[in-house]
C-alpha positions as CSV (number, residue, x, y, z in Angstrom):
1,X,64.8,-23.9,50.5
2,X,61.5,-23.2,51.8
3,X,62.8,-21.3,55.1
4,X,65.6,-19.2,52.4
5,X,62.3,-17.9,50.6
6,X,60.5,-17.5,54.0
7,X,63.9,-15.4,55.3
8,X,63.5,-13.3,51.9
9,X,59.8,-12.5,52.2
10,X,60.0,-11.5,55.5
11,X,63.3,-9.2,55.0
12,X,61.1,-7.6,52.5
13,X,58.3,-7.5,54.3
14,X,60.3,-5.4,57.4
15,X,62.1,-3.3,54.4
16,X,58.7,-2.2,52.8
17,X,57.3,-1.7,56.3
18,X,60.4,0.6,57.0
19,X,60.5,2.5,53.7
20,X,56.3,3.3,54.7
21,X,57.2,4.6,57.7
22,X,59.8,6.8,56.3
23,X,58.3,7.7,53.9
24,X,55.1,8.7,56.4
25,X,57.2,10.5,58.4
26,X,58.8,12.2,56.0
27,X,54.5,13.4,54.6
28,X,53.9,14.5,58.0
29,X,56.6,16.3,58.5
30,X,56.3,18.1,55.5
31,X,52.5,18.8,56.2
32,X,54.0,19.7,59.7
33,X,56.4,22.1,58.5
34,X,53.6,24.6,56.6
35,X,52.0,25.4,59.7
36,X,54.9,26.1,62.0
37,X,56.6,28.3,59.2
38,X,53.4,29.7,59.4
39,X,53.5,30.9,62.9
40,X,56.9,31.2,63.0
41,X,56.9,34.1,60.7
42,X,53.9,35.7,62.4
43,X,55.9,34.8,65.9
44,X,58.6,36.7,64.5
45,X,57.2,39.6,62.1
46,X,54.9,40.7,65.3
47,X,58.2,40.8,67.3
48,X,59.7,42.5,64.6
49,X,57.3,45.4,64.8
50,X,57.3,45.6,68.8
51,X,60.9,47.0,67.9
52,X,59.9,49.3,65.2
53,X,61.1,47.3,62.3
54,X,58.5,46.5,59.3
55,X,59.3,44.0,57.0
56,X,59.1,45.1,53.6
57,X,60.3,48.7,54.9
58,X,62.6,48.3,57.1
59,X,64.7,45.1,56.1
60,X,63.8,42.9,53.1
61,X,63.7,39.0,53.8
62,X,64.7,37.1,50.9
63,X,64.1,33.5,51.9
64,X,61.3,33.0,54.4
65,X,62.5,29.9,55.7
66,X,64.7,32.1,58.4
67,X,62.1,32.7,60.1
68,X,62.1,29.3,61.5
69,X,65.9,29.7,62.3
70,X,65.0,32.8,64.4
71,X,62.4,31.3,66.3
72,X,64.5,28.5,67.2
73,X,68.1,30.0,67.7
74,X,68.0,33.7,68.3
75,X,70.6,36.4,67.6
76,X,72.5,33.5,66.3
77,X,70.3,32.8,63.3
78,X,69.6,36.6,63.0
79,X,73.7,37.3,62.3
80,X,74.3,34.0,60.5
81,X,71.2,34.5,57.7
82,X,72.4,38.1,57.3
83,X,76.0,36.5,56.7
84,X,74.2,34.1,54.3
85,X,72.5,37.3,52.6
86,X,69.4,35.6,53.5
87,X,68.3,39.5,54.4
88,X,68.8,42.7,53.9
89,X,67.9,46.5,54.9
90,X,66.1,48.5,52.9
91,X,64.9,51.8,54.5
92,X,66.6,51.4,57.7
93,X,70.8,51.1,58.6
94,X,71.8,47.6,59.8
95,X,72.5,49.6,63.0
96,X,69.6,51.7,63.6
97,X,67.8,48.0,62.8
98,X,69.7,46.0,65.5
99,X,69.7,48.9,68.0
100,X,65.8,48.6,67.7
101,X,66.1,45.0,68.5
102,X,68.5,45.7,71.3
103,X,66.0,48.6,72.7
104,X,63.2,45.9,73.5
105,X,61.8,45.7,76.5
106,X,63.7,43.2,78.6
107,X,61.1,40.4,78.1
108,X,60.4,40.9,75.0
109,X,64.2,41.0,73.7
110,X,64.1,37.5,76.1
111,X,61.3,36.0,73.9
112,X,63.2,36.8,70.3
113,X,67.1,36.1,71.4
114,X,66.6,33.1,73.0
115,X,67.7,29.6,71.8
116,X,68.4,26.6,73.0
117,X,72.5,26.8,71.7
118,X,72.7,29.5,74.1
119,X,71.3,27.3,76.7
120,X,73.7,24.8,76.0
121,X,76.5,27.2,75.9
122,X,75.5,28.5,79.2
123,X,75.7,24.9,80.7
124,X,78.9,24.0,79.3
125,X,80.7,27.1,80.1
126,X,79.8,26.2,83.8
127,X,81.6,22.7,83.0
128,X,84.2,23.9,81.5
129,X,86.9,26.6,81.7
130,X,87.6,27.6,77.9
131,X,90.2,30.1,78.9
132,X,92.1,27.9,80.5
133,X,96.2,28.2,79.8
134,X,96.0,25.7,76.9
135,X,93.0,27.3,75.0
136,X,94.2,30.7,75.7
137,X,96.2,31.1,72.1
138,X,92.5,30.2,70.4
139,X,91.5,34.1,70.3
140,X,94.3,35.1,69.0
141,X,94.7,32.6,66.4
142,X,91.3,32.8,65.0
143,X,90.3,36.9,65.7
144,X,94.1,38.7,65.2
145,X,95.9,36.8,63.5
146,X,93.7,37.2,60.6
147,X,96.7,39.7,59.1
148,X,98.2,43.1,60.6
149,X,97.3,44.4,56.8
150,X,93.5,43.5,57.4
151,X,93.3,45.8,60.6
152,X,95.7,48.7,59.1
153,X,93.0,48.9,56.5
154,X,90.1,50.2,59.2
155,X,92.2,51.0,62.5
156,X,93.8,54.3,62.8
157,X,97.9,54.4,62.4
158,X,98.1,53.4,66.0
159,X,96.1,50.3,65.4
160,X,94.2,50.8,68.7
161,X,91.7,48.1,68.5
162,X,89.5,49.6,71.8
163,X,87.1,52.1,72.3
164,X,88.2,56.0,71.9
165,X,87.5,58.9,73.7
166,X,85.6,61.6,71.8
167,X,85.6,64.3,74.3
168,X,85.7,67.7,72.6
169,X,85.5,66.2,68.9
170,X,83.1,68.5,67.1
171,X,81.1,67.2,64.8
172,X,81.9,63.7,66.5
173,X,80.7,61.9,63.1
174,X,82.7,58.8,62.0
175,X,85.8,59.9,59.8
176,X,89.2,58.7,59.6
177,X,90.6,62.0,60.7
178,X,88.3,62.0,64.2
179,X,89.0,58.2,64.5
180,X,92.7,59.7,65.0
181,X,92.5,62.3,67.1
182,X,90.2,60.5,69.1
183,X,92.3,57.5,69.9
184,X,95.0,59.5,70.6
185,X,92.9,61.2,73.9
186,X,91.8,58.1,75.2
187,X,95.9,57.1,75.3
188,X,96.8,60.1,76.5
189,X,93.6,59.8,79.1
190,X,94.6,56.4,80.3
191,X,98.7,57.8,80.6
192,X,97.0,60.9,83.0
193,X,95.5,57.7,85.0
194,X,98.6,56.2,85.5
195,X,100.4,59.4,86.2
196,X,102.9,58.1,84.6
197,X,106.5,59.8,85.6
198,X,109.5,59.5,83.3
199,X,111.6,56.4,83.8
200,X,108.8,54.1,85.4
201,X,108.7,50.5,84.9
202,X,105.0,49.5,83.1
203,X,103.0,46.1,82.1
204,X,100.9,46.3,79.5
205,X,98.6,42.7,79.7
206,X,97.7,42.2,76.6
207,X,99.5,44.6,74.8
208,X,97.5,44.3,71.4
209,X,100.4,45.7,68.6
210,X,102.0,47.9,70.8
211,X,100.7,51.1,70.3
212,X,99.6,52.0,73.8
213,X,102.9,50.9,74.9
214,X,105.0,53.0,72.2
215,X,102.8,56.3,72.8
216,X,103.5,55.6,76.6
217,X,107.2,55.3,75.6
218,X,107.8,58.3,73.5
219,X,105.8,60.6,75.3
220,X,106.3,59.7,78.7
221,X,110.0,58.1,78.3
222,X,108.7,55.2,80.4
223,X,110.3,51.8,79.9
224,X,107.1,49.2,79.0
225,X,106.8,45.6,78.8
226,X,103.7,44.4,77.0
227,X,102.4,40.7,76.8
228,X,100.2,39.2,74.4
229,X,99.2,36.0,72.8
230,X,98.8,37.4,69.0
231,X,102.0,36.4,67.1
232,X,100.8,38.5,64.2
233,X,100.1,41.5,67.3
234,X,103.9,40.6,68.4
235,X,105.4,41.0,65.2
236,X,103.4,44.2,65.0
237,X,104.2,45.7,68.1
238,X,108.0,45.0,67.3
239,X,107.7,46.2,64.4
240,X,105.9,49.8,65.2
241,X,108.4,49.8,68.0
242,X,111.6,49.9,66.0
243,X,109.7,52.0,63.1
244,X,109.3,55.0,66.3
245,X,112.7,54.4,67.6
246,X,111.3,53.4,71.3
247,X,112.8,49.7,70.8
248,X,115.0,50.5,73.3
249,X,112.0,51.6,76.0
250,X,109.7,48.5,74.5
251,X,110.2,44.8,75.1
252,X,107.0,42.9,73.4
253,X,106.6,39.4,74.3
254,X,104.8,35.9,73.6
255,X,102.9,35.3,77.2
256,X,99.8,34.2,78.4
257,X,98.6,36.3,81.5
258,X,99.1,33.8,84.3
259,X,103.1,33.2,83.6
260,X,104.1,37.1,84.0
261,X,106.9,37.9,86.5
262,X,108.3,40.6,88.0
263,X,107.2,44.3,89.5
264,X,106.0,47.2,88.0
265,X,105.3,50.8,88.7
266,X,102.1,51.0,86.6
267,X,100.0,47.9,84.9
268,X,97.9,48.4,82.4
269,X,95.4,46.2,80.4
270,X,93.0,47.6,78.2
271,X,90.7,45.2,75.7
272,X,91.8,42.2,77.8
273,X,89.5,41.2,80.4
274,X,86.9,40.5,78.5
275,X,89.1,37.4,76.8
276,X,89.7,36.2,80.6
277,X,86.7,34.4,81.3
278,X,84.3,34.4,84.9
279,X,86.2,31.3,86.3
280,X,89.7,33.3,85.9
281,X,89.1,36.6,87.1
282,X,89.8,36.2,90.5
283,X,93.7,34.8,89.1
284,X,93.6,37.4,86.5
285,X,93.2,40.3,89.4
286,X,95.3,38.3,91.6
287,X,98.4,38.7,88.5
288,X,97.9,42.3,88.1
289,X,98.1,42.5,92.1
290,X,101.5,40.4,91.9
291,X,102.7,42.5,89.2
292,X,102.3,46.1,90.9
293,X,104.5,47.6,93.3
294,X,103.5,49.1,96.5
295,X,101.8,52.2,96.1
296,X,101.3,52.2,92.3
297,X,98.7,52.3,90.2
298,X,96.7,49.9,87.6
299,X,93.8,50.7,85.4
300,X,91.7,48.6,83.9
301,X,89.8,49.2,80.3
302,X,87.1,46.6,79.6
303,X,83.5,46.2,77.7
304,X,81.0,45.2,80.6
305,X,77.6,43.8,80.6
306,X,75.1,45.7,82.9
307,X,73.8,42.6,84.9
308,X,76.7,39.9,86.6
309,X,76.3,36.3,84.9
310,X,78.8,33.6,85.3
311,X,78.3,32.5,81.6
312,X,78.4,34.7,78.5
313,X,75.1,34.5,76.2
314,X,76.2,35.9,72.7
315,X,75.9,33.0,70.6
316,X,76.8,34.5,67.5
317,X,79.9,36.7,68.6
318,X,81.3,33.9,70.3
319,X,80.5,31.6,67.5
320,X,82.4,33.8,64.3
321,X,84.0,36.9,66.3
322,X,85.6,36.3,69.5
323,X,85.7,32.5,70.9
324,X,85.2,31.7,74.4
325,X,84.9,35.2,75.3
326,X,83.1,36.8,78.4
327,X,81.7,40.5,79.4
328,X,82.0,40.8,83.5
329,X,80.3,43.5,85.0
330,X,81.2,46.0,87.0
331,X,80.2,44.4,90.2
332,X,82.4,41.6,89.2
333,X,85.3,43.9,88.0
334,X,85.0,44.9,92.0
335,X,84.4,42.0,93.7
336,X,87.2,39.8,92.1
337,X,89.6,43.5,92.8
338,X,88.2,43.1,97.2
339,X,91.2,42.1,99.0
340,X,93.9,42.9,96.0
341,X,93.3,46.9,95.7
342,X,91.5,49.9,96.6
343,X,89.2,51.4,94.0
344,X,90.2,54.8,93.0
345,X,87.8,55.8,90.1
346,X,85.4,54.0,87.4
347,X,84.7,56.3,84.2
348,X,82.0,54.8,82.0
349,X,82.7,55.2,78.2
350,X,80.2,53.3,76.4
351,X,78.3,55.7,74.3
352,X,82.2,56.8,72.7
353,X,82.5,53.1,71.9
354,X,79.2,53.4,69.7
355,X,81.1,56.0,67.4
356,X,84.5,54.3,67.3
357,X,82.7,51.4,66.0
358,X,81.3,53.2,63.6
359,X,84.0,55.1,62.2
360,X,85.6,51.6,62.1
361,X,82.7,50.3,59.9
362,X,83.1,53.2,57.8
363,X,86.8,52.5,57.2
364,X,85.7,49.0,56.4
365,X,83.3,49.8,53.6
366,X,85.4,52.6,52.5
367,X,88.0,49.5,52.1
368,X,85.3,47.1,50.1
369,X,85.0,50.2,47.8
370,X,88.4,51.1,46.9
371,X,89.4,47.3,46.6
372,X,92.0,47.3,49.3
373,X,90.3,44.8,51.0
374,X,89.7,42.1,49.4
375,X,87.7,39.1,51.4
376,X,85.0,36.9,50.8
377,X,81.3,38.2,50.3
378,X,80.2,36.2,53.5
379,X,83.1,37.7,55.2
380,X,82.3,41.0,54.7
381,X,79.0,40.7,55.5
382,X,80.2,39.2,59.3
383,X,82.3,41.7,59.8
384,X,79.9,44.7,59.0
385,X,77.2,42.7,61.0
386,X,80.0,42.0,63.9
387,X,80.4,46.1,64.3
388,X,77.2,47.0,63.4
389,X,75.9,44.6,66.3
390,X,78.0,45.9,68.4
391,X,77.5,49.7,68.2
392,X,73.9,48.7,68.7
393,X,74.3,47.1,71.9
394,X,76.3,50.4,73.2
395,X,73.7,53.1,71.7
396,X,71.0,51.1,73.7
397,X,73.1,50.8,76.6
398,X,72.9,47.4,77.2
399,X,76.7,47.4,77.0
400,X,79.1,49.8,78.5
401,X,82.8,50.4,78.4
402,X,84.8,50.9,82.1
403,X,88.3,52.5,82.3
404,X,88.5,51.3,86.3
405,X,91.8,52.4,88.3
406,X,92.9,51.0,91.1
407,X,96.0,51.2,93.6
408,X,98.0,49.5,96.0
409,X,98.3,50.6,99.4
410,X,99.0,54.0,98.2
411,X,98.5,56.6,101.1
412,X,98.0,59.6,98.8
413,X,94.1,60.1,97.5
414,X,93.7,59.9,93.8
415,X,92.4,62.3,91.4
416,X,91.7,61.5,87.6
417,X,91.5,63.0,85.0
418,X,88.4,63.6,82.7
């Protein structure tokens, strides 16, 4: 009896001991947490104002504890608080804000877009290959198949979801109209690439919803086979297909890269590469070198980063916008070509890509507006961040776009268009 009340004391001895200590740690860590807020919003606000941007002017910060977040976790916790509505802009654009955090000096920008998720993502993306041949259907499950109706809304009628070439547009300011006309040149510009000849045998990899390969069709009476791991893109393509009465000239199919077949005049692959991963590039090149016939021609059309990495850094796009994705450069977009084909020319179209996206925002909000589209409030607010980001990065030219062409064993020298 006497050792059962013994046991007892001492249990609750050890429990009262346990709930002090929790209950201390929990008094420190409170007392802890005033200072480091503290300097993490001085950390943060000083930052802020390296880049031009003044709270209280500038953007509006509605719950002070993200200041924390961005100390500890970057871009990531800069896009996922604005998702949250945790701030907003006041004076300022959200893009003329995040191109003034994407203009910081180098060391700077280092300092406030750190965090240790990226760290961890850069370690486990040398570990493992997340666009291997089973993951590869994960981009297009969670990014396009969201609905074809979604992307009608702020696309233009040829649903081209890539940067467009604004050459000649005056005023180039966002509208539906220019979006249009200025889709419709970079098509025709990457068709003048190909030199495309009526009857030729093309392969579009990754064909998006088929408009690209029906323009190519009914202007240039090729016959095109386009690839692509979307089912919502495939029904589309199909679909736009029949609807311009190139069904016959178009084959759309279900396919991941790495099981095409066959030989082709021309390959194509525009908005692809940058879903293929570092660690297949050298297979992807290696495909489109299988897939061309002697002497023909391929091109290319890719968003690069400006320094080579073997690991991509965006925490946030990857996160909500496009999983497991990676921007080569164009050193790597060369090296993994060395042995496959001859480089014939490398146009650089990044600033265009700032005003597609814009016009594409535009369309967006014109779509919030009107009621026609019709998503959740945290949605909207990821996909306006997810462009506005994004035309940032190209207005401070820490992103560019390439159209690259190259050829196979082809005797005659090349001249492209402009």
């Amino acid at each position: 009896m006497m050792d059962s009340l013994q046991l007892q004391s001492n249990t609750a001895m050890v429990a009262g001991i346990g709930c002090a200590m929790v209950a201390g740690m929990y008094l420190a860590k409170r007392q802890l947490l005033v200072p480091l807020q503290g300097v993490s919003k001085s950390f943060i606000v000083d930052m802020l104002e390296q880049a031009g941007i003044v709270v209280g002017e500038d953007i509006e910060v509605l719950d002070e504890g993200i200041y924390m977040d961005w100390a500890k976790s970057g871009m990531l916790a800069i896009g996922e608080s604005y998702m949250a509505g945790l701030w907003v802009t006041k004076d300022s654009n959200l893009d003329v804000v995040l191109y003034k955090l994407m203009s910081l000096p180098s060391d700077k920008k280092r300092k406030l877009f750190k965090s240790w998720n990226a760290w961890y993502l850069g370690v486990s993306q040398q570990l493992f290959n997340y666009q291997s041949p089973s993951r590869a259907g994960i981009v297009g499950a969670e990014h396009y198949d969201i609905g074809n109706d979604f992307y009608k809304k702020w696309l233009d009628s040829n649903l081209q979801y890539s940067c467009a070439y604004w050459k000649g547009i005056e005023p180039p300011t966002p509208s539906r109209a220019n979006l249009q006309l200025a889709q419709e040149q970079k098509m025709k510009l990457i068709c003048d690439k190909l030199h495309l000849e009526e009857n030729m045998t093309v392969i579009e990899v990754g064909c998006g919803w088929g408009g690209l390969a029906v323009y190519m069709a009914k202007n240039y009476r090729v016959h095109v086979t386009g690839i692509t791991i979307s089912n919502e893109q495939l029904k589309g393509a199909r679909e736009w297909a029949e609807k311009e009465g190139v069904s016959h000239l178009t084959s759309f199919e279900y396919r991941d890269y790495r099981e095409q077949t066959g030989q082709f005049d021309r390959v194509v692959s525009i908005a692809m590469l940058e879903a293929v991963g570092y660690q297949n590039m050298d297979e992807y090149y290696d495909v489109l070198k299988r897939c061309l016939k002697t002497g023909g021609l391929c091109v290319v059309h890719s968003i690069a980063a400006n320094r080579s990495t073997t690991t991509a850094h965006q925490a946030w796009i990857l996160k909500y916008i496009f999983p497991n994705g990676f921007l080569p450069s164009l050193k790597q977009m060369t090296q993994f070509s060395e042995k496959k084909f001859v480089v014939e020319d490398v146009h650089n179209l990044g600033p265009d890509y700032d005003k597609t996206l814009m016009s594409w925002n535009l369309l967006f909000q014109n779509g919030i507006s009107d009621g026609s589209i019709t998503k959740p409030v945290v949605f909207k607010r990821m996909w306006e961040y997810y462009l506005m980001y994004c035309a940032a990065g190209f207005r401070a030219r820490t992103i560019q776009l390439y159209q690259v062409v190259y050829s196979k064993h082809k005797a005659e020298r090349y001249i492209g268009p402009r």
